[in-house]
C-alpha atoms as one frame of an Amber mdcrd trajectory, in Angstrom:
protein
 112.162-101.223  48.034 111.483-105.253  48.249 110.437-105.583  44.587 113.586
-104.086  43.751 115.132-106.906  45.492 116.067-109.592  43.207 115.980-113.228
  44.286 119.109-115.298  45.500 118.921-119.112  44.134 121.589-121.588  45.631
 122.541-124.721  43.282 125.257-127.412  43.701 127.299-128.885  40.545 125.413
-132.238  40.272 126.950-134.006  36.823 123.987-136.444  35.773 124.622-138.837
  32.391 123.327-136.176  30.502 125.083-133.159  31.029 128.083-132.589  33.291
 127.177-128.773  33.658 124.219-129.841  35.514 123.507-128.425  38.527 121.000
-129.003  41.555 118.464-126.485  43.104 119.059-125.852  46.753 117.257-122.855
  48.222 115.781-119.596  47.483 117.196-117.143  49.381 117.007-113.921  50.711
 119.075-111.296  52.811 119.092-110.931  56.429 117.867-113.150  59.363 115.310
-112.917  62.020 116.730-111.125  65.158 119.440-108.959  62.557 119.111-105.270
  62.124 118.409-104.945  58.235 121.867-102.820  58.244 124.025-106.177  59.183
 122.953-108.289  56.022 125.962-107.219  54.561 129.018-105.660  56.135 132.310
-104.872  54.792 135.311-106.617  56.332 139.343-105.449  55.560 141.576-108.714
  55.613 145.668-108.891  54.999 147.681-111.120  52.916 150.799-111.176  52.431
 150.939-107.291  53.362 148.123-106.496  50.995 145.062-105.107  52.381 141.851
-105.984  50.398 138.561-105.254  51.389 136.020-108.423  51.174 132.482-108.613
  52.465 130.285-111.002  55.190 126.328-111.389  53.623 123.658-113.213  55.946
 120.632-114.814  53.956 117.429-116.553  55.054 116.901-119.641  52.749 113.175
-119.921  52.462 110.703-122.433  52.786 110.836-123.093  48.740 111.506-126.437
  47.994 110.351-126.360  44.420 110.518-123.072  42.021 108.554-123.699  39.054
 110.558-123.083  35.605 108.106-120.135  34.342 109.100-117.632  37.189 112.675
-118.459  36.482 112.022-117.146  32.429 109.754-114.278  34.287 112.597-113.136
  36.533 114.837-113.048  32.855 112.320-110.572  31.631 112.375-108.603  34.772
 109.220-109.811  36.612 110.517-110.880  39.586 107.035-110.511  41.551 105.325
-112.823  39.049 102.150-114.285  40.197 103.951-117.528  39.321 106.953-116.654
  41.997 106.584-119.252  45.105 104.428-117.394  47.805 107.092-117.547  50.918
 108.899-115.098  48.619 105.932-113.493  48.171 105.582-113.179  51.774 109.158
-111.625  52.206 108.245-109.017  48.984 104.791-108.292  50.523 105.881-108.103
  54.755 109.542-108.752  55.134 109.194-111.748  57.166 110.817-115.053  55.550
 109.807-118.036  56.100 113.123-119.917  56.730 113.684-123.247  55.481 113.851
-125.369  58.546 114.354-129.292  59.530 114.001-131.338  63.117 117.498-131.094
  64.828 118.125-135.516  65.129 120.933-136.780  67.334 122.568-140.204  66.832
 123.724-141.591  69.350 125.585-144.976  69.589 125.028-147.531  71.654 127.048
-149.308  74.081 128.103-151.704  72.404 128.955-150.077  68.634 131.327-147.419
  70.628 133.176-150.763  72.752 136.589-151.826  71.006 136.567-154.349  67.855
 139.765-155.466  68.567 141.971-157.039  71.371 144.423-153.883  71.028 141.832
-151.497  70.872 140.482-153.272  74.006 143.845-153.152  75.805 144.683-149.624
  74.763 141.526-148.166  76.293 142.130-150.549  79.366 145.712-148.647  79.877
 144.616-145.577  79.477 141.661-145.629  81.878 144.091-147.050  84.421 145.843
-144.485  84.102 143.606-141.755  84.658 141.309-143.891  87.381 143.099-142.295
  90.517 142.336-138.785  88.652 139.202-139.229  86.740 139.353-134.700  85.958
 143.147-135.184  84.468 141.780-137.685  81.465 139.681-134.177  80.385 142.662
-132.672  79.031 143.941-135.559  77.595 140.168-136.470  75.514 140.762-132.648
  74.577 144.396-132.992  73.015 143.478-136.338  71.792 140.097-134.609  69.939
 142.704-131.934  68.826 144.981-134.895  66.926 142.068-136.361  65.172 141.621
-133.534  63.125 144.007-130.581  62.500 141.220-128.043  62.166 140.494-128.321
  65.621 141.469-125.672  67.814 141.550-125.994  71.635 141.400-122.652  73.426
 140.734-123.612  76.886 140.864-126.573  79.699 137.749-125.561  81.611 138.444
-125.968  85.697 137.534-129.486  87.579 134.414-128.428  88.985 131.899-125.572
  88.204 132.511-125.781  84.162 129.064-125.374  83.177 129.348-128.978  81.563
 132.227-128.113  79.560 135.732-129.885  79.985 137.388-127.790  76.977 136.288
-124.665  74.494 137.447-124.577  71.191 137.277-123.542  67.362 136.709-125.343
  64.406 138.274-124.157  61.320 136.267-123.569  58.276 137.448-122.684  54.882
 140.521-121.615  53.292 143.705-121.414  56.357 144.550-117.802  55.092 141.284
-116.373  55.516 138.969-118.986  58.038 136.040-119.083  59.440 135.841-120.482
  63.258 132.845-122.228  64.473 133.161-122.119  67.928 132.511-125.856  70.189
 132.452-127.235  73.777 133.893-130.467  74.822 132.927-132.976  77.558 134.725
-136.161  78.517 134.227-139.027  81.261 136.321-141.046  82.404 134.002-144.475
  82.934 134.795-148.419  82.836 132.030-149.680  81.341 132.946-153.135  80.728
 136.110-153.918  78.705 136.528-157.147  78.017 138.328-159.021  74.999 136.741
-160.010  72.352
């Protein structure tokens, strides 16, 4: 049953003056997600290292929409009163219907302009220049090359596939990016696109 559930509080190590074992409230969470049959919350998962089998497990939560927990439901929830009338009502919600209110924020996209993604410097300016030389006569070549170069910036990138020319959906490469610890990652999966414009160049 629900009330037998008990609460899942996220905090982050935030030293203040005061105390260096201070920490910072981040969500209240519970387990499972909309859309997720209730028997996927948490699964089992068998890894390997170094010829050792261990068994580890994969938990989903839903952080609710909680941004402040008031101190008394945190002494009733020592005593074993988790459904305290002083407990923050979208957990209430979740006790009383199962449905959580997730914690949610507008999705915001910066984009620079123009001129802030132009070269700073006469190398910069002249390095750009060769390479879109280069690639002018074959504008769907320079897509595998922004994809390798992507891949050097940061070693965690992964780069599965070099979509086709034409017909790609939008997407000039598919890749992973690799979260976590190397022997036992995560992979957030990503798609690429890359033009190959002149939009200017000039020294500066």
């Amino acid at each position: 049953m629900r009330e037998r559930v008990p609460p899942f509080f996220i905090f982050k190590k935030y030293p203040t003056p005061a105390s260096a074992r201070s920490v910072q409230f981040k969500g209240l969470a519970v387990p499972g997600f909309p859309g997720l049959p209730s028997t996927a919350d948490l699964v089992a998962v068998w890894k390997t290292t170094k010829g050792q089998r261990f068994q580890n497990y994969r938990a989903v939560f839903t952080v609710l929409d909680a941004p402040v927990i008031a101190r008394s439901w945190l002494l009733e929830l020592a005593a074993g009163n988790a459904g305290a009338a002083s407990a923050p009502a979208p957990w209430k919600d979740w006790i009383r219907s199962g449905r959580a209110k997730a914690l949610a924020s507008e999705n915001t996209t910066a984009i620079r302009s123009a001129e802030q993604q132009r070269p700073d410097t006469p190398t910069k300016t002249a390095i750009l220049r060769a390479v879109f030389e280069y690639f002018e006569p074959a504008p769907i070549a320079f897509e595998a090359f922004a994809a390798r170069v992507f891949q050097m910036h940061d070693p965690r990138v992964i780069i599965d596939m070099i979509t086709r020319g034409s017909v790609d959906g939008g997407r000039d490469a598919i890749g992973r990016y690799l979260l976590g610890l190397a022997d036992d990652p995560v992979y957030a999966e990503f798609s690429l696109e890359a033009k190959c414009y002149h939009q200017g160049l000039t020294e500066r």
